[in-house]
C-alpha positions in Angstrom: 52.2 49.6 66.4 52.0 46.3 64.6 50.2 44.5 67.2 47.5 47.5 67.5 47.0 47.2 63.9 47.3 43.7 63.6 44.2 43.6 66.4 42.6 45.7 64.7 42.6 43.5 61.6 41.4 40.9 63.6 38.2 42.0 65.4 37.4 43.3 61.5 37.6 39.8 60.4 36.0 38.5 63.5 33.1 41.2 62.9 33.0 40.1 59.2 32.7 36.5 60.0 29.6 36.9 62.6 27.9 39.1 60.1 28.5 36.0 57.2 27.2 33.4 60.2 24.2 35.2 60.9 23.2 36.0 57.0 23.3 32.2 56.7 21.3 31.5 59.9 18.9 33.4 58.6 18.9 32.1 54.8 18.6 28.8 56.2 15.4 29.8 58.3 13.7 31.4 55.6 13.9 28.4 53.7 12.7 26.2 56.2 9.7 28.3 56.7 9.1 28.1 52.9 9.1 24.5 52.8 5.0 24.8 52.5 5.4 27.2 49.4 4.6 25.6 46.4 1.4 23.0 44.7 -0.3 20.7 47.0 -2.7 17.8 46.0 -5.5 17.1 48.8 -5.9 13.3 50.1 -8.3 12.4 47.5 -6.4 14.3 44.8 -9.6 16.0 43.5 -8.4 19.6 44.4 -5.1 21.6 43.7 -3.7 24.4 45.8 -1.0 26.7 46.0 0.4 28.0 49.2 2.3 31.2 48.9 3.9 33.8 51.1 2.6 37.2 51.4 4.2 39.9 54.0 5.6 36.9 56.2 2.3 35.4 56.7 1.2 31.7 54.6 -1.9 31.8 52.6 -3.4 28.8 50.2 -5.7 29.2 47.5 -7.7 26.6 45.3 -5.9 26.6 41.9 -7.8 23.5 40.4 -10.4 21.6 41.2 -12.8 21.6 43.5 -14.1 18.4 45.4 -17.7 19.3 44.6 -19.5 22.4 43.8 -18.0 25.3 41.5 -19.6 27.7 43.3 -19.6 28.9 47.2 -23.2 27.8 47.1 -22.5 26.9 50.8 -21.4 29.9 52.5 -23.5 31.5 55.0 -23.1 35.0 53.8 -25.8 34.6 50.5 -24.0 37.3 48.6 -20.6 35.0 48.1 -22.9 32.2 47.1 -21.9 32.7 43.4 -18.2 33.1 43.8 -15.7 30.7 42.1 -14.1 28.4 44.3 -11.0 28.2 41.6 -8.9 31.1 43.1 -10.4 30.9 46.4 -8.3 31.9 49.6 -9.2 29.4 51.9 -5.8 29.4 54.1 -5.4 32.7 55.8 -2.7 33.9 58.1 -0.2 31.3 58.7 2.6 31.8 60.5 5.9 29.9 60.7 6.5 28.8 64.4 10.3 28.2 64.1 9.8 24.1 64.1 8.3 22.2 61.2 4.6 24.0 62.4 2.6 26.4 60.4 -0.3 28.2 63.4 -2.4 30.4 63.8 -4.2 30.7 60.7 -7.6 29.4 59.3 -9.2 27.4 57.2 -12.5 27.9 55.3 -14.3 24.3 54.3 -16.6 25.4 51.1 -18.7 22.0 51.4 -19.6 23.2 54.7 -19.3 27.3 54.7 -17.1 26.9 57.9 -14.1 28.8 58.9 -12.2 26.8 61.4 -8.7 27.4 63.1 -6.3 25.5 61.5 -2.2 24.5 61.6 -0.2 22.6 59.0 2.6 20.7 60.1 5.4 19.5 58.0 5.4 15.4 57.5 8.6 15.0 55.1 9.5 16.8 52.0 6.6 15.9 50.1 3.5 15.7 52.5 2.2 18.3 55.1 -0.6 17.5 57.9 -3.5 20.2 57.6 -5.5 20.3 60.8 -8.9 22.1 60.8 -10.2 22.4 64.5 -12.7 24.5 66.7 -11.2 25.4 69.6 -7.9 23.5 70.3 -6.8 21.1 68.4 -8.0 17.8 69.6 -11.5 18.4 68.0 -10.8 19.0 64.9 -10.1 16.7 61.2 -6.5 16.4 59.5 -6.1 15.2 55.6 -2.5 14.8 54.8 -1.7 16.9 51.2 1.0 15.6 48.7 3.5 18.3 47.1 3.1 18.8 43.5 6.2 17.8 41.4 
């Protein structure tokens, strides 16, 4: 009777302890696929943005600053034209590849009114790679961004 319960006890505890393991697995991943969340400076440090997380999918936005024009005076559709660049969602629809790679997502470039595919890959704590390209990514530019303390 005592060893019955005793195993019983056991596979309990050993249930409890893969259930703790694989809550912090998953903490731990989360986190490393928010590494990009936060303010980002772009090479010439004329432009701010925020990256955030909605619905498991990275987006970036111009927060201050604009490199140029206020206005979308570039974009090919003529009725955006007059839109504010401050507040603009130009990263779209990252997601998190399980590495230090952020794919699959695009990028729009407002001094050119392009949309381009795009992947950001982590380089350190404080720096990420953004890589706009048209078809894969050997033809395309990369400016390296510095976090915002």
């Amino acid at each position: 009777m005592k060893t019955k319960k005793l195993k019983m006890m056991s596979n309990k505890l050993f249930l409890m302890l893969l259930l703790v393991v694989g809550m912090a697995t998953t903490a731990k991943a989360q986190t490393k696929s928010d590494a990009i969340v936060g303010e980002w400076l772009n090479e010439e440090k004329d432009t701010k943005f925020q990256i955030f997380k909605k619905d498991n999918k990275y987006f970036g936005k111009v927060i201050w600053g604009t490199g140029g024009e206020e206005k979308d005076v570039k974009n090919p559709d003529v009725k955006l034209r007059n839109r504010e660049l401050t507040g603009l969602v130009i990263l779209k629809n990252f997601v998190f590849d399980g590495d230090e790679t952020w794919e699959d997502g695009t990028i729009y470039d407002p001094r050119e009114g392009k949309t381009y595919s795009c992947k950001i890959t982590q380089k350190g704590k404080n720096q990420i790679k953004v890589r706009g390209f048209v078809g894969i990514s050997m033809f395309g530019r990369t400016e390296v961004w510095t976090r915002v303390n």
